[in-house]
C-alpha angles and dihedrals in degrees: 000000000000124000101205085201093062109022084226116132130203140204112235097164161290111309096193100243141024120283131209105181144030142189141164123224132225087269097050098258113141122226130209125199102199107213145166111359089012114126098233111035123231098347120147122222140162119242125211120257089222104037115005101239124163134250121185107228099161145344095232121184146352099226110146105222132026135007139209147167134206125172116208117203091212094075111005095229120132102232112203138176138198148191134359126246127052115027109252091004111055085014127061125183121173147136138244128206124209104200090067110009094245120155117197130189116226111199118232119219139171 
């Protein structure tokens, strides 16, 4: 955990896996991406506040390389992205939505 006001982190607990990425939705639940080294590949799961415990929400994408999560409030929807390499093979970016545990592809070009 981090206090802005001080700068001082603190341990809470063993989330499972490695993580690469974290956000917070609009409720105050924390998401976690795991991502390279971690046990499980590019799975999401919300961690707990106290203990960090893990919760399994989705398995998301099968980018090969990187991944990362971003929540944005004006929709409420967790973006995340994944791999390097050809766009919509070796590169996934999609959203998931909370509300109903859809997850939806959103096709990169350019």
């Amino acid at each position: 955990m981090f206090d802005p006001s001080t700068g001082v982190t603190t341990s809470i607990g063993d989330t499972g896996d490695r993580s690469t990425g974290l956000a917070f939705d609009s409720a105050g639940i924390l998401y976690a991406v795991t991502g390279d080294g971690a046990g499980v590949l590019e799975t999401l799961y919300t961690l707990g506040i106290a203990d960090g415990s893990p919760t399994l929400v989705a398995t998301l994408g099968s980018g090969n390389d990187g991944e990362t999560i971003a929540f944005t409030p004006d929709d409420d929807l967790t973006y995340y992205a994944s791999g390097e390499g050809v766009p919509n093979v070796n590169e996934i970016f999609g959203t998931f939505d909370p509300s109903s545990s859809i997850i939806d592809s959103i096709t990169i070009r350019g």
